[in-house]
N, C-alpha and C positions, 0 to 999 in steps of 0.2 A: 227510860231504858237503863239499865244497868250500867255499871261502868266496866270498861271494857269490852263491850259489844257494839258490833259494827253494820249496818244493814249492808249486805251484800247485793243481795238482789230483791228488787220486786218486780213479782209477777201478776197480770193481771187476765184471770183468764177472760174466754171468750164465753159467752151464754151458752150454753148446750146444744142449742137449737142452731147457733153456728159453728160448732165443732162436728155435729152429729147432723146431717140434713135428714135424716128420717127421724129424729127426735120430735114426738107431737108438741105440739103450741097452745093446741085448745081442748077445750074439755072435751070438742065430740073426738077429736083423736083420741085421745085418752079413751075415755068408753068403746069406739070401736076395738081398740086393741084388747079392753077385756072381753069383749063380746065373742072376741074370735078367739080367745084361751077359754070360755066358756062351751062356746060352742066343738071347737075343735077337740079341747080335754079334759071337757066338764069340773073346770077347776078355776071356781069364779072369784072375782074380784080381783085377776092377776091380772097388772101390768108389763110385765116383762121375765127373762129368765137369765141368771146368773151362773155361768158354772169356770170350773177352773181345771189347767191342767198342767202337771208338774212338766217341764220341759228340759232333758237332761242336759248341761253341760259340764266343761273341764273348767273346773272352779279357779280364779283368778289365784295369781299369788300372793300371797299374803291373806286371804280371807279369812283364814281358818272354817272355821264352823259356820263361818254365816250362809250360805248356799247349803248345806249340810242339809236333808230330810229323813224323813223316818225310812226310807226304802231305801236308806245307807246310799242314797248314791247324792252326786251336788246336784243342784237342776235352780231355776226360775220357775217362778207362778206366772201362766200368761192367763187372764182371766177375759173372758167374755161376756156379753148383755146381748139378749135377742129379744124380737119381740114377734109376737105369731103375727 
């Protein structure tokens, strides 16, 4: 490690499957869930679907630009995962 660095914290996360309890474990979940993006939107070999959405807020003080987006306004990204 470098000098002058310090480990602050570690983190250890949890497996997915105990963060998320509908997160599959085994292969046939997995295939089920492409089964039913197949069937449902004829768009196979999906696993899941990812979308995101600008969420506006009053930008902290001092941030400058970092909240800052192209729709000139400040906002957070809160993103989502689904699965059919």
């Amino acid at each position: 490690m470098p000098a002058g660095l310090k480990i602050k914290k570690v983190v250890i996360e949890p497996p997915l499957s105990l963060r998320f309890p509908w997160f599959p474990t085994t292969v046939s979940e997995w295939n089920d869930i492409a089964n039913a993006f197949q069937d449902r939107w004829q768009f196979p070999h999906c696993l899941g679907a990812v979308d995101g959405k600008h969420v506006q807020i009053i930008a902290p003080h001092g941030s400058g630009s970092y909240y800052f987006n192209y729709n000139k306004t400040h906002s957070i990204v809160l993103m989502a995962i689904a699965k059919c």
